[in-house]
C-alpha positions in Angstrom: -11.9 38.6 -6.0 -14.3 35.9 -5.4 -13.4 32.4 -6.8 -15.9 31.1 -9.6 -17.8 28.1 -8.6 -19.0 25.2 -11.4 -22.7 26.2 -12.2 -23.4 22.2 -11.9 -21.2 20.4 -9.8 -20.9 23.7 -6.9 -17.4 22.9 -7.1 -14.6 26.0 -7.7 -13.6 26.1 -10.8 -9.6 25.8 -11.9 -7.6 28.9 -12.5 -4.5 29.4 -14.5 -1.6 28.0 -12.8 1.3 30.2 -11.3 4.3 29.0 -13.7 1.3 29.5 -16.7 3.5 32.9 -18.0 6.9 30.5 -18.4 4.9 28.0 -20.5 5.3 30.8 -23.4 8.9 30.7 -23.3 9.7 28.1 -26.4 13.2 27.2 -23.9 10.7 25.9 -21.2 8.1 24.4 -23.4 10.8 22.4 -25.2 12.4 21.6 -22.0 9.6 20.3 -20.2 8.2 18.5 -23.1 10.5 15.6 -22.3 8.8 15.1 -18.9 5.7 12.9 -19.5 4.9 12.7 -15.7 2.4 15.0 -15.1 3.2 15.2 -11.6 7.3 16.0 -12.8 6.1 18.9 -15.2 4.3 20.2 -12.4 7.2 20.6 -9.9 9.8 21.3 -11.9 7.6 24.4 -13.2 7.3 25.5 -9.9 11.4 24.9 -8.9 12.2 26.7 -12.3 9.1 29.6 -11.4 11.0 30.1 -7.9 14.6 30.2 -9.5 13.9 32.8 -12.1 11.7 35.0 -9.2 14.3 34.9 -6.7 17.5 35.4 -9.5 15.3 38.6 -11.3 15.9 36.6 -14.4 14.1 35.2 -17.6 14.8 31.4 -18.6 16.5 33.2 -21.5 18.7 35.0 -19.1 19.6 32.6 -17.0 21.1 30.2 -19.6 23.1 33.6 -20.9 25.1 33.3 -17.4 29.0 31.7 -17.3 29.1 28.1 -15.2 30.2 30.2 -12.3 27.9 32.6 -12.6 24.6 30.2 -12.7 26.0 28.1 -10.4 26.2 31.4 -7.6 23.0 32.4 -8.4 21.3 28.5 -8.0 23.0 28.4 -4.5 22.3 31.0 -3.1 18.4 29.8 -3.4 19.8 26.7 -2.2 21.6 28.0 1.1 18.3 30.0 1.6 16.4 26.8 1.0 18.8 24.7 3.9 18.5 27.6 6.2 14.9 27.3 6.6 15.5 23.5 7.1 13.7 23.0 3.3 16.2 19.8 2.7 14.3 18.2 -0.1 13.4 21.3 -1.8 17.1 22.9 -2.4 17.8 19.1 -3.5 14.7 19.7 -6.2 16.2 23.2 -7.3 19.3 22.0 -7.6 18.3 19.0 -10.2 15.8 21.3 -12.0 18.5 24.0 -12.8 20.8 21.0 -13.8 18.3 19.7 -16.3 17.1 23.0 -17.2 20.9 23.5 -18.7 21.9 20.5 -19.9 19.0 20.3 -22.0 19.9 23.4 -23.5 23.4 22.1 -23.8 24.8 25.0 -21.6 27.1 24.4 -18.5 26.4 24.3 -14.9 29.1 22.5 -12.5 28.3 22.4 -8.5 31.1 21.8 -6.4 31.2 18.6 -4.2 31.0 20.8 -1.1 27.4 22.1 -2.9 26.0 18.4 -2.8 22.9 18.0 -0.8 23.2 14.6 0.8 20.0 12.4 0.6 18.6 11.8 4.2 16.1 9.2 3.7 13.9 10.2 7.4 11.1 7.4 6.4 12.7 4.6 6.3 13.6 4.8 10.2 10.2 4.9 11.4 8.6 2.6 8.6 6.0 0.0 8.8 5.6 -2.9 6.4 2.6 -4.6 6.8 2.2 -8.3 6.8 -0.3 -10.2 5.0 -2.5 -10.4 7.4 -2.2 -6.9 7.9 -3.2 -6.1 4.4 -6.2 -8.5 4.6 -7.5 -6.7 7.4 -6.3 -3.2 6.1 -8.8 -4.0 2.9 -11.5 -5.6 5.0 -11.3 -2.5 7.3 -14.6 -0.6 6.2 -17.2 -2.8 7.4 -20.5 -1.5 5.7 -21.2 -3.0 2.7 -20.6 0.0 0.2 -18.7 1.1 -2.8 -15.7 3.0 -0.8 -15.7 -0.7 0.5 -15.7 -2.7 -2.5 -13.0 0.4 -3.9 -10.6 0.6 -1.0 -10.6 -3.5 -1.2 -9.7 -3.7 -4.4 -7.0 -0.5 -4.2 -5.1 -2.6 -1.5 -5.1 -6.0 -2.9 -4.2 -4.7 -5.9 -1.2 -2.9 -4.9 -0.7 -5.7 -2.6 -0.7 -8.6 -5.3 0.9 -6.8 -8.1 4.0 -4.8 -6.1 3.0 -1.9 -8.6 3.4 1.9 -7.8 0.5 3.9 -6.8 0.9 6.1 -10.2 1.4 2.8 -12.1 -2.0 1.7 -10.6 -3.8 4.7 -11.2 -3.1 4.6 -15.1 -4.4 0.9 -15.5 -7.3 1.1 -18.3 -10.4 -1.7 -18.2 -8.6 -2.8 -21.7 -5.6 -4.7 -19.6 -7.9 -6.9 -17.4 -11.5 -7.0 -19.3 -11.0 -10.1 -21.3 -9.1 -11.7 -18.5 -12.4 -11.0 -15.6 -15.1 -11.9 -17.9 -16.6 -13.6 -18.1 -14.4 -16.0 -15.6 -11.9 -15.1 -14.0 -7.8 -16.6 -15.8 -6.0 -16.7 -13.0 -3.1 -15.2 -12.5 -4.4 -11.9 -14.0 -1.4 -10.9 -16.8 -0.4 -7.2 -16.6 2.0 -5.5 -19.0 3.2 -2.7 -17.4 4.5 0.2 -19.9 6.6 3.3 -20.3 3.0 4.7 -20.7 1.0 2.9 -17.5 4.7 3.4 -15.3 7.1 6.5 -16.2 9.8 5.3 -14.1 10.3 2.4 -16.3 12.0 5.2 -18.4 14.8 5.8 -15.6 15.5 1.9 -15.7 16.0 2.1 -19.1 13.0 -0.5 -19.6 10.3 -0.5 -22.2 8.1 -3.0 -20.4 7.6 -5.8 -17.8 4.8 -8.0 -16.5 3.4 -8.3 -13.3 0.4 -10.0 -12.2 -3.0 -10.6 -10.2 -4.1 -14.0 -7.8 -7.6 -14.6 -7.3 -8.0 -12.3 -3.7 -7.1 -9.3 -6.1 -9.2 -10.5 -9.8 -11.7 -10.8 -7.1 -11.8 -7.8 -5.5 -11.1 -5.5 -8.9 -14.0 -7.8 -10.8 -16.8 -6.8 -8.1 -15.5 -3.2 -8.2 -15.6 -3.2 -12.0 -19.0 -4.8 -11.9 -20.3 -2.1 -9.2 -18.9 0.6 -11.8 -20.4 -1.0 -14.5 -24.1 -0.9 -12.6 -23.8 2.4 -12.0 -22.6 3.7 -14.8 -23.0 1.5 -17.7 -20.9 -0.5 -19.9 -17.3 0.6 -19.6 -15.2 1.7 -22.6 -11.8 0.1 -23.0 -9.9 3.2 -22.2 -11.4 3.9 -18.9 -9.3 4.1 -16.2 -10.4 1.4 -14.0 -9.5 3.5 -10.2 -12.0 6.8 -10.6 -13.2 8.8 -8.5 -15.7 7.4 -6.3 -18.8 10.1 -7.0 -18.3 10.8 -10.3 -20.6 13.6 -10.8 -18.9 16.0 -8.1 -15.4 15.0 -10.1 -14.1 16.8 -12.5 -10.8 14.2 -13.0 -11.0 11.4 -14.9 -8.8 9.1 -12.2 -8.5 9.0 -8.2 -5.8 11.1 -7.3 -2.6 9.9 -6.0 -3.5 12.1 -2.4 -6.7 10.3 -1.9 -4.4 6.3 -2.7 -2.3 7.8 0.1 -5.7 8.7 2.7 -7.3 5.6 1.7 -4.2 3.6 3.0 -3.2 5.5 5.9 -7.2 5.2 6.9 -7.1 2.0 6.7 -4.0 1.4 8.8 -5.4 3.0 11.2 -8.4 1.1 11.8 -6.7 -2.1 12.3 -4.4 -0.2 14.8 -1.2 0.6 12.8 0.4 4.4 13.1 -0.8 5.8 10.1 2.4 8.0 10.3 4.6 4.6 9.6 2.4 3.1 6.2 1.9 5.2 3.0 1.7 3.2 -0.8 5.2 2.2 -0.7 5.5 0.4 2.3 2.8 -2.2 0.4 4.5 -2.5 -2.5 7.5 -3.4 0.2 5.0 -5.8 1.3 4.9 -7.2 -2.2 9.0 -8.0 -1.9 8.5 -9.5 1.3 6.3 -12.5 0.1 8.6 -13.0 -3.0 11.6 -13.4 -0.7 9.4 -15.5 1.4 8.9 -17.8 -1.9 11.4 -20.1 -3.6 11.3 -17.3 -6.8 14.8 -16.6 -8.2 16.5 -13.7 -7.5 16.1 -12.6 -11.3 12.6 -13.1 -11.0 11.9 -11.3 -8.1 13.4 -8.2 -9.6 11.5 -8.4 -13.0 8.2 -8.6 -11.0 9.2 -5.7 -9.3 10.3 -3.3 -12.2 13.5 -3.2 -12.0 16.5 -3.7 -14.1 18.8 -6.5 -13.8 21.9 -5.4 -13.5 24.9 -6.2 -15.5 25.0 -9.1 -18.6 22.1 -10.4 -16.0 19.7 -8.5 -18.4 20.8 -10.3 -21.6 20.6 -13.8 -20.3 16.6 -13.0 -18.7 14.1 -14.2 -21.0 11.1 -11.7 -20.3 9.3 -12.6 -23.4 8.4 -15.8 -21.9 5.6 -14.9 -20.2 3.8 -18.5 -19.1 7.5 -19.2 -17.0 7.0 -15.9 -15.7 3.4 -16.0 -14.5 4.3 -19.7 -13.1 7.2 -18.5 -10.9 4.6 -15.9 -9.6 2.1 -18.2 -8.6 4.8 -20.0 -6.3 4.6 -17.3 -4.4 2.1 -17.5 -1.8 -0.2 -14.1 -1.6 -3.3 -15.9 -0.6 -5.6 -15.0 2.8 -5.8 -18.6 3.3 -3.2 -20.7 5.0 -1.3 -23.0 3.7 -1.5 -27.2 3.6 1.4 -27.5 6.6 0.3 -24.6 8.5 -3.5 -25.9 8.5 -1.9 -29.6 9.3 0.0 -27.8 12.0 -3.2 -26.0 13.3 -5.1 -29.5 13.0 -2.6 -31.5 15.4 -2.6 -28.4 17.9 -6.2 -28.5 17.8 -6.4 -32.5 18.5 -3.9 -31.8 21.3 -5.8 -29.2 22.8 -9.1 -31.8 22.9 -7.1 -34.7 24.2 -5.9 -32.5 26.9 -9.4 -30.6 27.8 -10.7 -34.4 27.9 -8.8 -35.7 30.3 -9.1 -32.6 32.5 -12.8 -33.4 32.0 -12.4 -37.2 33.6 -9.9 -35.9 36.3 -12.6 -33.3 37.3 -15.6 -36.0 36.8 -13.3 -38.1 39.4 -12.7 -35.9 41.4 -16.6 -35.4 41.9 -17.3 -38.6 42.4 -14.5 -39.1 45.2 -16.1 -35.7 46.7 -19.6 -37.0 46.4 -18.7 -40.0 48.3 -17.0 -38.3 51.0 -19.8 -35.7 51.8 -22.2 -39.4 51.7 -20.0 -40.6 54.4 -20.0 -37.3 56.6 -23.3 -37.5 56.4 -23.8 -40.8 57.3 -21.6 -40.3 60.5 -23.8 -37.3 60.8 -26.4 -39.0 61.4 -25.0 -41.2 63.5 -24.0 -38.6 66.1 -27.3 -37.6 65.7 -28.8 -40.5 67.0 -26.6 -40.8 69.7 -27.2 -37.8 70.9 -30.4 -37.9 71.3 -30.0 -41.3 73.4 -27.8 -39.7 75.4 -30.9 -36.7 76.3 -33.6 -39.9 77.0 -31.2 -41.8 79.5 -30.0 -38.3 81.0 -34.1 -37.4 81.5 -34.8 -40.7 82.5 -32.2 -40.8 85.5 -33.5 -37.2 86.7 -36.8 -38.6 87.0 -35.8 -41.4 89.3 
């Protein structure tokens, strides 16, 4: 049967998903209702989908089974998983059917043997960009154009704020509009929530606060002024990162695929393996310039997310935000140079022009010492010239006599 197409946009139009039956179970609504991630729920429906297929069992059935019992029945997807060399999915199936019981309060124990250990492939072949990189990662579309003015302010954003690609993708015009317009507060205060970043949850955090310098508040001020031309005045709960041709889109924010093209394109241009930078490695990026900076360690991992670890916590004052935001500045994100490097660069430069000027005189002597010698040859030239023909008369006068 022939997929329906949108009457307006041409584009096909969404069909029921494949775990859509489960979602009628009341077990699996109620379990997967305390998954806010959109991008969670849909995975672990497809994990729980695949267990239930390949056992011949309901979610009701399943949890009927003895801790023995389940756990049998969740390896043997596993090993079948592993055999096909399907690592990080048997990992997956193994946490969803975990989750799926313990939510339920009902028992499923694997063995220590049944542990999947965590090969982490990336971080081998990894590339973190510099900062010169990123500049000329978000300078890498030349034409003047929206993807331009987009993909700029997508990679300084990441770039200057250290924030996750999801995080970024839930940012609303309400968290920056009064701090763009109609100038520009630098740094650009953003409070990151349980809402804008669902990790936070993992950390145990409720908040933090991270922030924009002025390459960034730039960048995402002429990309919210291009919106703004072409579609009007923006309401406060717009997603600022939408898809770039809005009326072929039927999402109401860029996908987190098309962050992940957008970066690897742009690595690519300015001669990076595309293969070695995704999102992460900028928000890596990110770390690098706070460890580059004089920032305390405490600091540098509130900026970043994360939970302090240990009494640490208690004794960090997050609510003091103007401390916070001045400790970020120290940190040096900026395209420019600094004062020493420039100085540096200046006294290079002057040493270079002392040294090209008296190249300049050596070779201007050493043109004027050659000038006078070719004078001189020609001179004695001459000379012999002269001679010579004397010699020719007094010869032609002796023949003749």
């Amino acid at each position: 049967m022939a997929r329906l197409r949108d009457p307006v946009t041409r584009l096909f139009v969404s069909g029921p998903k494949c775990y859509a039956s489960l979602l009628e179970d009341p077990l699996v609504e109620e379990w997967i209702g305390s998954y806010r991630c959109e991008k969670t729920r849909d995975g672990y429906l497809r994990y729980l989908l695949r267990i239930c297929v390949e056992s011949a069992s309901s979610p009701g059935r399943l949890l009927e089974l003895g801790p023995e019992e389940a756990r049998g029945v969740v390896m043997r997807i596993v090993q079948g998983c592993l055999k096909e060399d399907k690592i990080v999915t048997a990992r997956h199936i193994q946490a969803v059917a975990k989750s799926f019981f313990e939510f339920h309060d009902r028992v499923i124990k694997f063995k220590r043997v049944d542990r999947i250990k965590k090969i982490r492939k990336k971080i081998a072949y990894e590339v973190i960009p510099s900062k010169d990189q990123i500049y000329r990662m978000a300078d890498a579309v030349k034409k003047k154009c929206l993807k331009r003015i987009r993909n700029r302010a997508v990679i300084l954003c990441l770039f200057q704020s250290g924030a996750r690609v999801g995080c970024l993708l839930n940012w609303l015009v309400s968290m920056v509009r009064d701090q763009l317009y109609p100038e520009i507060k630098i740094p650009v205060r953003l409070k990151i929530t349980n809402a804008i970043d669902t990790k936070l949850s993992g950390y145990g955090l409720s908040y933090y606060y991270t922030f924009l310098q002025a390459e960034a508040a730039q960048a995402l001020k002429e990309y919210l002024d291009m919106r703004m031309k072409l579609e009007g005045e923006l309401r406060d709960d717009d997603y600022i990162f939408k898809p770039l041709h809005q009326a072929l889109s039927q999402k109401e924010r860029t996908n987190k695929n098309r962050i992940l093209e957008l970066v690897k394109s742009a690595a690519k241009r300015i001669g990076l393996d595309p293969r070695c930078v995704w999102t992460h490695t900028i928000r890596k990026s990110f770390r690098k310039v706070l460890n580059a900076s004089s920032i305390d360690e405490d600091t540098k991992e509130a900026l970043m997310g994360h939970r302090l670890p240990g009494s640490r916590d208690n004794y960090f004052d997050s609510h003091d935000l103007d401390e916070i935001a001045r400790k970020y500045m120290q940190a040096d994100f900026s395209a420019s140079k600094k004062t020493e490097d420039l100085q540096k660069d200046l006294e290079a430069g002057k040493a270079e022009i002392e040294r090209l000027r008296v190249d300049l005189a050596l070779a201007h002597s050493g043109r004027r010492m050659l000038e006078e010698e070719l004078a001189g040859q020609a001179r004695t030239l001459a000379e012999l010239k002269d001679e010579m023909r004397r010699l020719a008369r007094d010869l032609k006068s002796l023949k003749e006599s």
